[in-house]
MARSE-849298 format. One record per atom (N, C-alpha, C): x, y, z. Coordinates in pm, whole numbers, padded with zeros to 5 digits, always signed. Layout:
// residues N
XYZ...
//
This chain:
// residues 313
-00031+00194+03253+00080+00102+03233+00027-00038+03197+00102-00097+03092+00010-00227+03073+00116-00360+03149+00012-00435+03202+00086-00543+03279+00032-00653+03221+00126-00751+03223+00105-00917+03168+00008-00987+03266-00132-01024+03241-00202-01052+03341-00203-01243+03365-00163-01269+03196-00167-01413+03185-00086-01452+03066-00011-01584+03066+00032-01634+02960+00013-01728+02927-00014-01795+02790-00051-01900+02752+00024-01974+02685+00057-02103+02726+00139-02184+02564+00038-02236+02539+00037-02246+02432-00065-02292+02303-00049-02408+02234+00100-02482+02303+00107-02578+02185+00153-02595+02059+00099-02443+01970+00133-02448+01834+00291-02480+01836+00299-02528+01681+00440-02611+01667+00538-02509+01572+00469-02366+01506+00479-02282+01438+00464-02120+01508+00503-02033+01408+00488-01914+01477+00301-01865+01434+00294-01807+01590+00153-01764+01599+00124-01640+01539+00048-01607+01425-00012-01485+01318-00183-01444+01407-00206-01527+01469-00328-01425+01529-00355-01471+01650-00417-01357+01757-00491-01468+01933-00620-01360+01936-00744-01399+01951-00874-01342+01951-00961-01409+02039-00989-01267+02140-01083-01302+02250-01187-01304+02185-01331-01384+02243-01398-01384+02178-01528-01281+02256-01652-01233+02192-01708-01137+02246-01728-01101+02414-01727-01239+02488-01735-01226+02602-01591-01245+02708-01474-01252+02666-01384-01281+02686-01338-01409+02754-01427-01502+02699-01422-01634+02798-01331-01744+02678-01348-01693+02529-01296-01810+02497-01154-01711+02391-01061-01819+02355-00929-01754+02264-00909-01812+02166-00894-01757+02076-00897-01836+01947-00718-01791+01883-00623-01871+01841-00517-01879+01772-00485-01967+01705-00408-01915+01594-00361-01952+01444-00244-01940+01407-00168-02041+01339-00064-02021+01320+00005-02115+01177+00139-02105+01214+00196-02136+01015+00212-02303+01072+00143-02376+01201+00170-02465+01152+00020-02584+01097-00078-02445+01047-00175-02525+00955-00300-02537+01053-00290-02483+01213-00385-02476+01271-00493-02393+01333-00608-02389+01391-00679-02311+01471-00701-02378+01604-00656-02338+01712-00730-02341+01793-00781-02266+01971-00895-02358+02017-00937-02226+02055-00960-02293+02229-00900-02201+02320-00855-02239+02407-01051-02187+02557-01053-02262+02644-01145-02198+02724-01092-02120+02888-01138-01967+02853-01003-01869+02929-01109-01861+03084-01062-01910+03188-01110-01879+03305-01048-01922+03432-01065-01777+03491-00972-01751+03650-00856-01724+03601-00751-01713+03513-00622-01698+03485-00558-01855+03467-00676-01951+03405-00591-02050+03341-00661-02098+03225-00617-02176+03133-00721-02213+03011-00683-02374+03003-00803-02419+02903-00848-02526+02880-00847-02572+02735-00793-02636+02657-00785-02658+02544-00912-02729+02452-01017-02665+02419-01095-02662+02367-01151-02728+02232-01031-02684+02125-01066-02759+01987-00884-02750+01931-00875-02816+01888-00767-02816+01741-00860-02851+01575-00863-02731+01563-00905-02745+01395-00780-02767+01273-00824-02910+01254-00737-02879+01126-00851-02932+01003-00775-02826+00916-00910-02840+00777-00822-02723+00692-00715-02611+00714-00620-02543+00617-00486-02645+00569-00471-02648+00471-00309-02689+00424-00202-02603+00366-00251-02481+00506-00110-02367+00467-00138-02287+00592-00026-02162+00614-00034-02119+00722-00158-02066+00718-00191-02012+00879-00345-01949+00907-00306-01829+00951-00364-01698+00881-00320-01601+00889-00394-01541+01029-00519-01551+01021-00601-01425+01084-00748-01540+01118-00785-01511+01211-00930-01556+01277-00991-01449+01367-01154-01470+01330-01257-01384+01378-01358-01388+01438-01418-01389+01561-01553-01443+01586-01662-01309+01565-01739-01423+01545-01881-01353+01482-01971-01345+01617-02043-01215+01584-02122-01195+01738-02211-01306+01775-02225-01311+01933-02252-01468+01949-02446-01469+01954-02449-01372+01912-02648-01378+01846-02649-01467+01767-02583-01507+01716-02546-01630+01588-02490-01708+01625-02435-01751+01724-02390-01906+01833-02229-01849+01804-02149-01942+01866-02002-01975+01809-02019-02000+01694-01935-01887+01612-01912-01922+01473-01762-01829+01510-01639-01868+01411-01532-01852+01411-01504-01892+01273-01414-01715+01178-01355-01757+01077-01231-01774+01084-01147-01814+00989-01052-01807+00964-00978-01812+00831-00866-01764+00807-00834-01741+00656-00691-01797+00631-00650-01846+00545-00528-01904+00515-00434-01866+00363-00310-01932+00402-00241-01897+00274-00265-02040+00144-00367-02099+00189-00394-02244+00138-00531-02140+00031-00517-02032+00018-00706-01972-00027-00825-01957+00026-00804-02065+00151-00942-02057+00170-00998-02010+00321-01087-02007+00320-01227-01936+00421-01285-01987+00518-01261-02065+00599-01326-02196+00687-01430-02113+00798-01523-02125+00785-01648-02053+00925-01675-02214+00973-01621-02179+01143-01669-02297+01215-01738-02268+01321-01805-02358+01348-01888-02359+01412-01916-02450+01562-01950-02450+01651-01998-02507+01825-02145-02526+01828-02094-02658+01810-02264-02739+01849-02238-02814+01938-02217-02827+02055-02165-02949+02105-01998-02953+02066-01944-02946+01983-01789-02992+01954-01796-02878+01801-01711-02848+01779-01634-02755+01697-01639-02857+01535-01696-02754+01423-01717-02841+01296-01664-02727+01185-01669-02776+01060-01661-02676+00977-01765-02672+00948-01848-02563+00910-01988-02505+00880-02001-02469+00737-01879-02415+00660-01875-02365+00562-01734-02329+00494-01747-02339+00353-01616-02335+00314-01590-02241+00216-01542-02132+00214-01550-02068+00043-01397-02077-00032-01380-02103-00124-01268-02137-00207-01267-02044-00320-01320-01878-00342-01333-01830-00456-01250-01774-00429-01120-01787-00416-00991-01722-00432-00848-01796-00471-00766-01722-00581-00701-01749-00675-00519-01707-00571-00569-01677-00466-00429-01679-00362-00459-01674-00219-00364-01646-00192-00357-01625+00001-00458-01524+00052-00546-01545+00131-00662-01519+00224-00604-01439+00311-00561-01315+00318-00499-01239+00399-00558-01220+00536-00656-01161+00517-00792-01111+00662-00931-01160+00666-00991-01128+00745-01141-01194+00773-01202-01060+00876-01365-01008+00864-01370-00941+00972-01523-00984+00947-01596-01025+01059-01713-01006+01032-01820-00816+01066-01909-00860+00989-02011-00721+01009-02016-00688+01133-02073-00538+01132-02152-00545+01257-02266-00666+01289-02304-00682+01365-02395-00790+01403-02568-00719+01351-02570-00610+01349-02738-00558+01321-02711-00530+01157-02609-00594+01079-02660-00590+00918-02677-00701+00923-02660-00834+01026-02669-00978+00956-02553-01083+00985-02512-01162+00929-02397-01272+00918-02340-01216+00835-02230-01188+00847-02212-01141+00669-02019-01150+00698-01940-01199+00625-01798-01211+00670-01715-01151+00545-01640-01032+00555-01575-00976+00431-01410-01040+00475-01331-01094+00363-01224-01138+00311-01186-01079+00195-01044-01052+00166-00935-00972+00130-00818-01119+00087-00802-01075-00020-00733-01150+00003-00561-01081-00136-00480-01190-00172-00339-01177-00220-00375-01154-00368-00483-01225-00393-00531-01223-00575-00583-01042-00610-00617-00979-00515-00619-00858-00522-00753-00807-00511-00855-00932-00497-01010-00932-00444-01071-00946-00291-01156-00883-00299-01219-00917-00179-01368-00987-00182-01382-01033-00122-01475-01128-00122-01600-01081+00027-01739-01073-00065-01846-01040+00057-01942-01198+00069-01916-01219+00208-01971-01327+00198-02132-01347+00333-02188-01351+00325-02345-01344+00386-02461-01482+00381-02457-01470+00484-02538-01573+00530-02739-01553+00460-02762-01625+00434-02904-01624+00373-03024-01710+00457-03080-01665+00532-03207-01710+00662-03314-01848+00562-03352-01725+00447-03460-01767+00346-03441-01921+00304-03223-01931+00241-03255-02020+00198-03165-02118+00257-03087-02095+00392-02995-02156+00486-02848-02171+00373-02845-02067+00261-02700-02073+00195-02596-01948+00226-02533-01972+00153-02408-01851+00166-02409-01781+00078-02415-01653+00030-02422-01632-00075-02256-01479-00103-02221-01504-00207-02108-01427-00210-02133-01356-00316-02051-01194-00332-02012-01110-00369-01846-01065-00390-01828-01021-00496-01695-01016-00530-01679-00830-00572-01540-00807-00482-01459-00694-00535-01334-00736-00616-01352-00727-00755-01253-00779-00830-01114-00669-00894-01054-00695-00872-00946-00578-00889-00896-00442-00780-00982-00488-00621-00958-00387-00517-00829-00314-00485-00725-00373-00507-00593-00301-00489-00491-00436-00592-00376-00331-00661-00331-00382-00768-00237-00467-00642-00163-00559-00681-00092-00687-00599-00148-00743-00515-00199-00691-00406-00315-00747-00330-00336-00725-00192-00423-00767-00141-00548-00724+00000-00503-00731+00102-00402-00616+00207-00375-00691+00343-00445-00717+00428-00531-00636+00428-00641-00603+00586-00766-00563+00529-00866-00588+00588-00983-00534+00596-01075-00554+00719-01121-00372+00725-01212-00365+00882-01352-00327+00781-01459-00307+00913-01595-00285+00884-01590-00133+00935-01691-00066+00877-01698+00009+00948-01834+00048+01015-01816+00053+01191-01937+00037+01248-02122+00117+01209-02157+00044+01266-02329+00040+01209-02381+00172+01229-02317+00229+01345-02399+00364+01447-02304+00503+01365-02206+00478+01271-02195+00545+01189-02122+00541+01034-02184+00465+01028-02239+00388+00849-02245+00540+00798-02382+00593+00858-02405+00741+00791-02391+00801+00919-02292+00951+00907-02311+01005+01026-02467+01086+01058-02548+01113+00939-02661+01154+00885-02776+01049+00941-02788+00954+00937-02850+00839+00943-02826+00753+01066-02906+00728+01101-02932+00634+01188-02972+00484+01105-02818+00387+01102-02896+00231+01023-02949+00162+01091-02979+00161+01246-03086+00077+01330-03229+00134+01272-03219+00223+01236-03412+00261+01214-03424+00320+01038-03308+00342+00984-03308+00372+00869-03258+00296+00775-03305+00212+00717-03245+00089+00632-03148+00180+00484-03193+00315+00455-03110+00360+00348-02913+00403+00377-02935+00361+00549-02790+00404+00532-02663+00300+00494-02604+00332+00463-02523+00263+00370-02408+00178+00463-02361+00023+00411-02255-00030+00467-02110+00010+00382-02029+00034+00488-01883+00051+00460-01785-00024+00482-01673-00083+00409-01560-00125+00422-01471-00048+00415-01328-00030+00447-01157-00031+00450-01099-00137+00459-00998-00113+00363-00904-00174+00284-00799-00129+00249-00644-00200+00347-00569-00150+00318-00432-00256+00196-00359-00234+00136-00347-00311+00017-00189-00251-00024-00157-00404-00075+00020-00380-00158+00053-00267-00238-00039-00248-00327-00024-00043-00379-00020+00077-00283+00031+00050-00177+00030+00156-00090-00138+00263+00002-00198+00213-00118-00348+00263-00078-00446+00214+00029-00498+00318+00110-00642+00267+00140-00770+00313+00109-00864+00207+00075-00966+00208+00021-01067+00198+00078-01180+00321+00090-01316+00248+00140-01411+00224+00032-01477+00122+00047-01595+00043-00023-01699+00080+00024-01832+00118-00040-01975+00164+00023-02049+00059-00073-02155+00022+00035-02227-00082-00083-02351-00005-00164-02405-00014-00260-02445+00082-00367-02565-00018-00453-02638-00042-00394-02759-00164-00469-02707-00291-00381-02664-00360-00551-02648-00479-00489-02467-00539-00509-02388-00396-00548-02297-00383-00580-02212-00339-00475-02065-00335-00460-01976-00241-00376-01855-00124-00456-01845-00050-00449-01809+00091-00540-01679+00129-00447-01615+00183-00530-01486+00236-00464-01547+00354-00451-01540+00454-00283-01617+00539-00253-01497+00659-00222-01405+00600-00173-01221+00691-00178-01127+00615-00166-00995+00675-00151-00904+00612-00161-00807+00729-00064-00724+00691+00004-00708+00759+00094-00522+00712+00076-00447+00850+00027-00315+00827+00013-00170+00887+00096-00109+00819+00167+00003+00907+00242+00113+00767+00256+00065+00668+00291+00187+00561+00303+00257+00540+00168+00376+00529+00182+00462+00522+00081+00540+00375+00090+00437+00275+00121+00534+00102+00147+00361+00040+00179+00362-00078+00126+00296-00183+00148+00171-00119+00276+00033-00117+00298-00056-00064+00408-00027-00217+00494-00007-00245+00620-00016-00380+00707-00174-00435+00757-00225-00282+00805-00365-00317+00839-00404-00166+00845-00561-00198+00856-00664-00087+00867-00766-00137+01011-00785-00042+01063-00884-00053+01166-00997+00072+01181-01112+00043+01182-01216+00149+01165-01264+00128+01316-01248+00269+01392-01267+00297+01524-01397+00259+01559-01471+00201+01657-01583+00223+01687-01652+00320+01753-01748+00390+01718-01798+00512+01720-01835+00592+01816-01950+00480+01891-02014+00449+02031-02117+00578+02020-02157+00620+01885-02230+00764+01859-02222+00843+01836-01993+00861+01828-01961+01025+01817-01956+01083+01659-01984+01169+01737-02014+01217+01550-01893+01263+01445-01777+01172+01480-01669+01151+01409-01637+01020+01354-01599+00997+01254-01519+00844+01198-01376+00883+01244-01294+00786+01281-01145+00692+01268-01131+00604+01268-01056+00609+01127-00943+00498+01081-00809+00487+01103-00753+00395+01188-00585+00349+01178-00512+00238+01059-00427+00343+01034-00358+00249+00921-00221+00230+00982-00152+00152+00900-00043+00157+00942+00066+00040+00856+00190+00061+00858+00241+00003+00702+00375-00046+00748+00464-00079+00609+00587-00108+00641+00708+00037+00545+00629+00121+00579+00706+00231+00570+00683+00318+00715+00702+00233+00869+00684+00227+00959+00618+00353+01025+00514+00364+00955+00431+00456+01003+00261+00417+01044+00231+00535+01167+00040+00462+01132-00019+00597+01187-00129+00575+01095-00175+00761+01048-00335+00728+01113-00370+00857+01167-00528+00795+01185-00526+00922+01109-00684+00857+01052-00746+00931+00907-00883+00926+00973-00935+01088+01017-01066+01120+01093-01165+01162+00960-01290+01187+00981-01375+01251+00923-01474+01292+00997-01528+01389+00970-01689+01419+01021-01837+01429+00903-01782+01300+00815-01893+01278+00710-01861+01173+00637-01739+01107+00678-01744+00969+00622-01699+00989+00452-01682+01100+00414-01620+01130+00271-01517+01252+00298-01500+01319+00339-01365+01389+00318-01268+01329+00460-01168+01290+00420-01076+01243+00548-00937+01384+00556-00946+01376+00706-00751+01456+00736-00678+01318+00810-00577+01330+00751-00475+01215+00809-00399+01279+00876-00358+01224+01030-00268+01295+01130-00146+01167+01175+00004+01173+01139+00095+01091+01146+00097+01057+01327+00048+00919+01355+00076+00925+01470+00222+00893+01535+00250+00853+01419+00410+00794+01506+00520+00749+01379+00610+00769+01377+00705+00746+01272+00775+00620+01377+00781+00484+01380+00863+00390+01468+00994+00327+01387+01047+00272+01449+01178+00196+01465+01183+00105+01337+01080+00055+01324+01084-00107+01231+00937-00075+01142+00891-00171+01067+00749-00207+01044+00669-00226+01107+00526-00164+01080+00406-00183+01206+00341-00281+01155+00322-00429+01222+00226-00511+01139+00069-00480+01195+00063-00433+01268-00085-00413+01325-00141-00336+01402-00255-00247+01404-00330-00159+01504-00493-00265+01543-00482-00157+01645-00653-00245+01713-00656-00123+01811-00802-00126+01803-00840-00007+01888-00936-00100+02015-00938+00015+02150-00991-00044+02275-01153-00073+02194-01235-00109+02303-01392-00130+02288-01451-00028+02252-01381+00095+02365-01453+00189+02329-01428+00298+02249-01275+00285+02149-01291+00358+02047-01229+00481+02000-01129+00473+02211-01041+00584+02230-00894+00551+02264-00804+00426+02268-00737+00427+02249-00693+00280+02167-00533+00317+02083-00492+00225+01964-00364+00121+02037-00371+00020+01994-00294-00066+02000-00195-00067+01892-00077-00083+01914+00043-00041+01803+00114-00193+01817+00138-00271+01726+00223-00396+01741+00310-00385+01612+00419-00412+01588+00505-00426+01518+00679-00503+01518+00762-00518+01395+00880-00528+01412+01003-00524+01530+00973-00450+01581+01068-00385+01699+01003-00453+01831+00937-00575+01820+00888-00657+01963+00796-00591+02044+00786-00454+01999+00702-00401+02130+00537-00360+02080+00439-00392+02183+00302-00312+02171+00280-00199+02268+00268-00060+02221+00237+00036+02216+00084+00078+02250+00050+00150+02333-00107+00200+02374-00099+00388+02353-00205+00388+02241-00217+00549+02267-00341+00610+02288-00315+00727+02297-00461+00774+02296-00412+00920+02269-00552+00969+02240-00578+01136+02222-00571+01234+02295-00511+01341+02307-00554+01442+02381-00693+01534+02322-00689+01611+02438-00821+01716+02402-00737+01817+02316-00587+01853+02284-00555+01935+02199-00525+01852+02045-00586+01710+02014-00564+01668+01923-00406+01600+01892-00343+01605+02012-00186+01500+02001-00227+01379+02048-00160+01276+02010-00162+01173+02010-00057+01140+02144-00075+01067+02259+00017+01037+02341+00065+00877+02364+00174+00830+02387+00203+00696+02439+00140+00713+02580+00077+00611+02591+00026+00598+02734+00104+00473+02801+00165+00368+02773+00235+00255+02781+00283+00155+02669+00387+00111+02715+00424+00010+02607+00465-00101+02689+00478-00205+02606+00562-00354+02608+00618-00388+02557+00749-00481+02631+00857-00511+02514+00881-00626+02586+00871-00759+02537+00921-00904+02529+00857-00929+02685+00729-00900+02680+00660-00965+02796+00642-00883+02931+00727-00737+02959+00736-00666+03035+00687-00542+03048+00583-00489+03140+00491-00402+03090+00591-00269+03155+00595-00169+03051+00674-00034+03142+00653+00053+03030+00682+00185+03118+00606+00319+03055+00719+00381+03023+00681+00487+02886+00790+00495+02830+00858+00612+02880+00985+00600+02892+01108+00680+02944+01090+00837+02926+01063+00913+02860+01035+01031+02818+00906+01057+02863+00855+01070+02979+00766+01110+03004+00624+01065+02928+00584+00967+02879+00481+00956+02810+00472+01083+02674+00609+01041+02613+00611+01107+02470+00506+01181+02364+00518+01278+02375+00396+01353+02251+00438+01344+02135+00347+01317+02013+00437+01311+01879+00320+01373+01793
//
């Protein structure tokens, strides 16, 4: 059953589009349409107001922290185009700026942490953008997916390091390959494999019939399966398994009420977070016969389990 453990006002003067714990769960980072980031310090069940970033001149869609082997660094993406990675030295700065986009900055996700710095963006112009940190020469250096989905980029996840290749091991085998998903206004999702020094459309993965909202690529933790959650505004969200990272089965987890704007999966990889239209977040998980179960939901702040017995679908 999920219970409200803490609440926060934030201040913002606008409605809030993202809240992100950060790897250790000590700090929170939120964004919103009224042009800001900021990032609160979470301890004992009260917080501390930390930074107000302003540096977007449009709403802020989505923010990300980057594993903290690389200090506080925090992206964020806007409907202003652009890319802001900030940074904690003492006080909160902008570190970096990328502006190679021709619309709204939909998502941000950084890598796993054992390929590097590296921050992939999606954005409305219908590109995605690979962006990577360079040791050698302390620059940024970017890569472009130009034409990734026709209208343009909602979401984009990584997909984890420990099964890049289910074949391969990429901690000790440098040939195994990095992956993206991408879910996008043509109804499609797309994974990207990087291929030299290039990124290649590697599939395309089709069942939503309305706009994809987001994609989330499960973390693995070793098993020798991939999942992906999608999920759209043809109020559906499908996880799409594999056991090779190229042929996928898509299994409908839930047909809901309204539009799903978002999935997120636990740490460890076994159960999904469902947020959408209809006010409520949703927790599922798997059975051992392969159904998908509600394990709890929330609706307008109140944690309770759902009426039907914890529903099979």
């Amino acid at each position: 059953m999920i219970t409200v453990l803490n609440t926060i006002d934030t201040g913002h003067e606008d409605m809030i589009h993202d809240a992100e714990l950060d790897y250790y769960g000590l700090k929170l980072a939120t964004c919103s349409s009224d042009n800001s980031v900021k990032i609160y310090d979470i301890k004992n069940g009260t917080q501390t107001l930390a930074a107000d970033l302003k540096g977007h001149f449009g709403p802020v869609w989505q923010v990300a922290w980057a594993h903290p082997k690389y200090g506080n660094l925090l992206a964020s993406c806007s409907y202003d185009r652009k890319v802001i990675i900030w940074k904690e030295s003492g006080e909160w700065t902008k570190l970096y700026e990328h502006t190679g986009h021709e619309s709204s900055v939909n998502s941000v996700a950084w890598a796993p942490a054992e390929y590097g710095l590296i921050l992939a963006c999606c954005s409305s112009d219908g590109s995605i953008s690979i962006i990577q940190y360079s040791q050698d020469t302390g620059n940024w250096d970017v890569k472009k997916i130009t034409g990734a989905h026709a209208i343009g980029v909602n979401s984009i996840s990584w997909c984890p390091a420990l099964s890049a290749d289910l074949n391969l091991d990429p901690l000790t085998n440098k040939d195994a390959p990095k992956r993206l998903v991408t879910g996008g206004c043509d109804n499609l999702i797309k994974i990207w494999r990087e291929q030299g020094d290039q990124w290649v459309e590697e599939n395309r993965l089709e069942l939503h019939i309305d706009w994809v909202r987001d994609v989330a690529w499960a973390p693995s933790l070793g098993l020798q399966r991939s999942m992906i959650a999608s999920c759209s505004q043809d109020k559906r969200v499908v996880i799409w398994s594999s056991d090779d990272n190229v042929s996928w089965t898509p299994t409908i987890l839930n047909t809901f009420d309204d539009v799903v704007w978002s999935v997120s999966w636990s740490l460890t990889g076994n159960i999904l977070a469902v947020s959408g239209g209809d006010n409520k977040v949703s927790l599922w998980r798997e059975s051992t016969d392969g159904q998908w179960l509600c394990i709890s939901e929330v609706a307008k702040g109140l944690g309770q389990t759902p009426n039907d017995e914890r529903s099979t679908l």
